[in-house]
Phi, psi and omega in degrees: 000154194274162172270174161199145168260155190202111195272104165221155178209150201233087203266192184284324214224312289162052193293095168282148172217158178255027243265120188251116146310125202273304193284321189245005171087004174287151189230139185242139172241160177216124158236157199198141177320111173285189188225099169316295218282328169205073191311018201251340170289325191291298192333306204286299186301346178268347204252330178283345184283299161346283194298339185277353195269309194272008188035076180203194229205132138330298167315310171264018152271337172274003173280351220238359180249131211256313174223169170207127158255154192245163174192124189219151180279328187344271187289324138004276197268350185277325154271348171300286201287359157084025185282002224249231183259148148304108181239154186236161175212139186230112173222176179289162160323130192083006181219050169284334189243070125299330177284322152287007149276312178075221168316317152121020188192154190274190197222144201332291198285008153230041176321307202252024194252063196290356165282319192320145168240140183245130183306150199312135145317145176298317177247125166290152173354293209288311209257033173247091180284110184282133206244150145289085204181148197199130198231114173293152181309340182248024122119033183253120157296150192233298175230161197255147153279185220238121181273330174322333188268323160314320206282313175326270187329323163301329154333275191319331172289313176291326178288007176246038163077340202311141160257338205209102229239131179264134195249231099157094177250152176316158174064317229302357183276003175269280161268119174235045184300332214248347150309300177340292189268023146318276203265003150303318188282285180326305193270353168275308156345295187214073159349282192283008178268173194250134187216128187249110171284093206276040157218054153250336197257314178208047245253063154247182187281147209081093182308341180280318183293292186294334180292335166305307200295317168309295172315318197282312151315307181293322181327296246238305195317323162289334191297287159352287188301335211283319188272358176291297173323321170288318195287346185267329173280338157294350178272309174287340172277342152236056155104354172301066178251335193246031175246156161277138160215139203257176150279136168253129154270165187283353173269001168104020196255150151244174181190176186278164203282341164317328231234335189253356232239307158267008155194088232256016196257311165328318181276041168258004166211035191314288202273329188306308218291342182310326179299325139337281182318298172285006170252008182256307173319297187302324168312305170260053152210027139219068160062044176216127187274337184235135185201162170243102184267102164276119156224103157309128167229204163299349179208345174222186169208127159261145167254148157185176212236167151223138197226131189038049188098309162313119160309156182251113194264119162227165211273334168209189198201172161234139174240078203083049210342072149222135209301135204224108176245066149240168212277153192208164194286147172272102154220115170279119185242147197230161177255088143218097188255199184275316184264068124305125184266144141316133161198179190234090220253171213319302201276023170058013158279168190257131184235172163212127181076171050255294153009104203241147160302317185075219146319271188232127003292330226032131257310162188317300185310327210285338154094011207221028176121337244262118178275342197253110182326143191239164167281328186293326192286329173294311174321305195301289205290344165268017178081013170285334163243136177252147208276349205254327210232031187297136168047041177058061193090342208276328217184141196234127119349048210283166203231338161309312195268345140315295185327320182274343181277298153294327186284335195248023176242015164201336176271292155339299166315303190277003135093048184234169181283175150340314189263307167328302193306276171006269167311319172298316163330275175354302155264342178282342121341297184271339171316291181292341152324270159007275155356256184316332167294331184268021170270352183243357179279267222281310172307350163225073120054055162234147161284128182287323164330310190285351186227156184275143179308150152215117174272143192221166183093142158291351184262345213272346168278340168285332138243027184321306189285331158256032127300309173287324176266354156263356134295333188088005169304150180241297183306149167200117185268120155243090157331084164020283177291027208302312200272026151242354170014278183357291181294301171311297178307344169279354110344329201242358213261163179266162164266132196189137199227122174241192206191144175207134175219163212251133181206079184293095172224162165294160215264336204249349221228337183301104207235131166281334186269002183291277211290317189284041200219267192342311154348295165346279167321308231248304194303337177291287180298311190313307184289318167309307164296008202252300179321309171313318185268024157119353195266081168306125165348302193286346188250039172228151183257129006093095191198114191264122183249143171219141166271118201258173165192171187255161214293128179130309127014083168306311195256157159232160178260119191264136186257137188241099207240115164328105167353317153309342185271328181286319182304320180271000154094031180295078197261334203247341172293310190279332144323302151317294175327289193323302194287326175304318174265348146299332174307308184291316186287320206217329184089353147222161173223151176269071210271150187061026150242118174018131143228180166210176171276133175248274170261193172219126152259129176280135175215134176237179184162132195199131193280158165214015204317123173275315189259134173223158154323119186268170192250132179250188207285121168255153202283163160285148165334291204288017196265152157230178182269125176302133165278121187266325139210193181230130164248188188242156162201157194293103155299094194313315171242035108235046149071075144180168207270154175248153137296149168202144135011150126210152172251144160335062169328280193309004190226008169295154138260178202279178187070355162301121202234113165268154165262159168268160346296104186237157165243129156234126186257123181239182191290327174274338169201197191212132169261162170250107198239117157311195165308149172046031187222148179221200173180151196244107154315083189305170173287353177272358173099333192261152184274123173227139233225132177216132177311107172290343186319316176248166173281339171305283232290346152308328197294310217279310158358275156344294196295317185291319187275339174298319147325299174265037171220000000 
């Protein structure tokens, strides 16, 4: 019997899976509606379609599966929708509202807002208990705690319902003797709460920082738990008894569900980060070292860069803004997806999202209540989606109750036709797309022009070109597998565990032999878990990060180093690295002035790759490509409607060459390659797409399809 791996990512809308046959290398994708109320049903119906695909019993296809990675909107959506567990925090005394102060200052996009509010905290007011106690900076209880007074509070918790309890005293990353017996306390007390320590979780410098990342675990951690349990027993009740199944972390890493389980805050960015990771594969296996990875799905759209092969790792994030400083894939997210509403705003401009249709009902076309225009209901009505072959057929379209839904909620107000409305949906769509790339682009001081598109979503092909074209991008990889990215990446991902401790010195003050002493502890666990999961010693990689900044300074930058470069006491190799990349960040750096050290980061990190790009079938000299029937569609540049072709995705071969205005339909999504875009089918499976408007961008064409043939 064949083996199989098997790839899910769990999306707003949209549950992907991946099924890699282990014996013969064949690869199958699947998508299937998700189910907010128990996303553990969307799996299970997808894992039952899979088998059906494949005439085999669900059962003996997960007896017969060997691994499974997972990636979930779960804790995700617990802090989007403010859902999460009743949580209590316990800090020191005199630091009761640090979590309603944050930073003492607004963030960037509402910088200039003297209206801005900043949203409740994760734990309320009332469940924050100030303790008496206290730890000097350089790591001396100055006073120990009163467990008599811990029990009181725990009193107050049980009678307000807490599930779930936050640990976060000043100082505790110098000592966290006095979190420790705490939290000691806490699990003898109160047995059944879930309980987070915040230098088990983030042990750096800034209270605000750790009391956040520490709230937010506790938030998420019942939640977590409640559905990794369900979800293992619907797995094992159909027949998932002799496989492993990992986790997708928010650093582009997996790890065992034991391991997210305690610090379940690692998953928020659990399914975005997989796109990365598989758009860096696709990138390079069609000869790009670099990339911008877009993936549009049903309710949101990410952005996020690769850079010399690498996903781009930042030390910290907002989830609903609220701060989270664990390292996570930079990825920037906006709510515009296929189910994004239309709307009409006090001042009669036309916006579309954040506000997505979802899952359910999700967009007008879709038959299933949804009353309000959507970008997917704009598509449909400009001839982009066929209505007949939605998800291959899966699902049908109506193209009326789209009609009515823009017309009478956006072509109406604005007294414009159907189709107007339409294309304004459309484009005001890609506007924001757009947007959001050059918040990870132009805003960390990159030119989007210097890197290739790489598209992802089921939605994301649809508008790949004038994205790309209102960037000035000239390359665009649209992957075979574009509208499962996801899914692919929790295959392609690394195994991987980081670790960070806070070790404030001057630069001149700084000992490498210092930092690997510290180091230690972390690296021990880091090689031990690696080993669990299967990783031999000599096949793990080893990456020492330091956040660095110059003396005077707020934010720091973080440097990224082989373990080797620390081992040789190399201090002027990582100084340099340090001034390049403020440079590259900010545009100038100040070499011969003070810098100094904040934290030190651990990265252990061991391959296990399931996926790689498959190479398909090239076309004969003489062959040509079948047109599979012809429709009319809005032509996005020259803004009116055309006939055009459309072709077979799935049964292209590679060396196949389209011209624009072409549609290729494939069963999970449709590309649209407009007037002055023409596109090529590599032997990888990726479709690659070029602006013709100028002759470099012809050159490069050329130069791509000559690569892959």
């Amino acid at each position: 019997m064949d083996k199989f791996t098997i790839g899910i990512d769990v999306g707003g809308t949209f549950t992907d899976l991946l099924l890699i046959n282990s014996t013969t290398k064949e690869q199958f994708i699947e998508k299937t509606s998700s189910t907010p109320a128990d996303p553990s049903i969307g799996v299970t119906n997808g894992l039952d379609h899979l088998a059906k695909r494949l005439d085999i019993s669900t059962q003996e296809l997960l007896n017969n599966t060997t691994l499974i990675v997972h990636g979930t909107t779960v804790t995700t959506n617990a802090v989007l929708t403010s859902n999460g567990a009743k949580t209590g925090l316990l800090t020191t005394k005199g630091f009761r509202d640090v979590l309603q102060m944050r930073r003492g200052v607004r963030s960037r996009e509402h910088l200039y807002n003297n209206k801005y509010t900043a949203p409740s905290p994760l734990v309320s007011r009332d469940l924050v208990i100030g303790i008496d106690e206290r730890t000097d900076a350089e790591g001396k209880i100055i006073k120990e705690i009163d467990e008599k007074e811990i029990c009181e509070a725990l009193d107050w918790f049980k009678e307000e319902g807490v599930e779930s309890i936050a640990i976060c005293y000043m100082h505790s990353y110098a000592n966290s003797e006095n979190e420790n017996k705490t939290k000691r306390i806490v699990e003898q007390y109160m047995p059944e709460a879930y309980v987070t320590v915040s230098t088990d979780v983030s042990s750096i410098i800034r209270l605000y920082n750790r009391v956040s990342t520490s709230a937010m675990n506790a938030y998420v951690g019942p939640i977590l738990k409640a559905y990794m349990d369900q979800l293992m027993i619907k797995l094992e009740n159909k027949g998932f008894t002799n496989g492993e199944l990992l986790i997708m972390q928010s650093n582009g890493g997996v790890t065992n569900p034991v391991t997210v389980s305690k610090v379940p805050a690692t998953t928020v960015l659990s399914g975005p980060a997989a796109g990365p990771v598989s758009g860096s594969a696709f990138a390079k296996a069609s000869g790009f070292d670099k990339a911008i990875v877009i993936d549009m799905g049903g309710t949101s759209f990410e952005a996020s860069i690769i850079e010399n092969g690498e996903v781009n790792i930042r030390r910290e994030g907002e989830i609903n803004r609220n701060l989270i400083s664990l390292p996570m894939v930079s990825i920037h997210t906006i709510g515009s997806g296929g189910g994004s509403i239309a709307w009409i705003d006090s001042g009669g401009l036309l916006q579309v999202g954040p506000q997505s249709a979802g899952a359910s009902p999700g967009p007008a076309c879709y038959s299933r209540g949804g009353e309000r225009p959507t970008c997917s209901d704009a598509n449909l009505l400009l001839g982009y989606l066929n209505p007949g072959f939605f998800l291959g057929g899966g699902m049908t379209l109506d193209s009326s109750l789209a009609e009515t839904a823009v017309k009478n909620h956006i072509a109406g107000p604005l007294n414009m036709s159907v189709e107007e409305a339409a294309f304004g949906i459309y484009q005001i769509s890609n506007l924001n797309m757009a947007n959001g790339v050059k918040e990870v682009t132009i805003q960390n001081g990159q030119d989007p022009r210097n890197f290739p598109l790489v598209v992802a979503g089921g939605a994301g092909p649809i508008h790949a070109a004038m994205i790309a074209r209102e960037l000035d991008i000239s390359e665009i990889i649209i992957p075979t597998f574009s509208s499962v990215l996801c899914a692919v990446g929790m295959l392609a991902s690394q195994l991987r565990h980081d670790y960070v401790k806070s070790y404030h010195r001057t630069w001149e003050q700084a000992r490498f032999a210092d930092i690997v002493t510290i180091l230690a502890d972390s690296k021990t666990e880091g090689t031990k878990a690696l080993l669990s999961e299967g990783v031999t010693e000599d096949k793990q990689i080893v990456r020492v990060g330091l956040d660095m900044r110059y003396v005077g300074q707020h934010y720091e930058v973080n440097i990224e180093v082989d373990e080797a470069v620390i081992l040789k006491n190399d201090k002027d190799l990582v100084e340099n690295e340090f001034h390049k990349e403020h440079e590259k960040l900010y545009g100038f750096d100040l070499r011969g002035h003070e810098i100094e050290v904040i934290n030190i980061r651990l990265s252990c990190r061991g391959d296990f790759v399931q996926f790689s790009p498959r190479t398909i079938e090239s076309m004969n000299k003489d062959e040509k490509i079948e047109v599979k029937h012809y429709r009319k569609m809005f032509d996005p540049v020259q803004k009116r409607m055309v006939e055009v072709p459309v072709y077979d995705g799935d049964h292209m071969k590679a060396g196949a060459e389209i011209v624009g205005p072409a549609i290729v339909e494939l069963t999970t999504t449709t590309i649209i390659v407009p007037y002055e875009f023409k596109m090529n089918l590599d032997v990888n499976g990726n479709f690659i797409m070029i602006d013709t408007v100028s002759t470099l961008k012809d050159f490069h064409f050329q130069f791509a399809s000559t690569n892959n043939n």
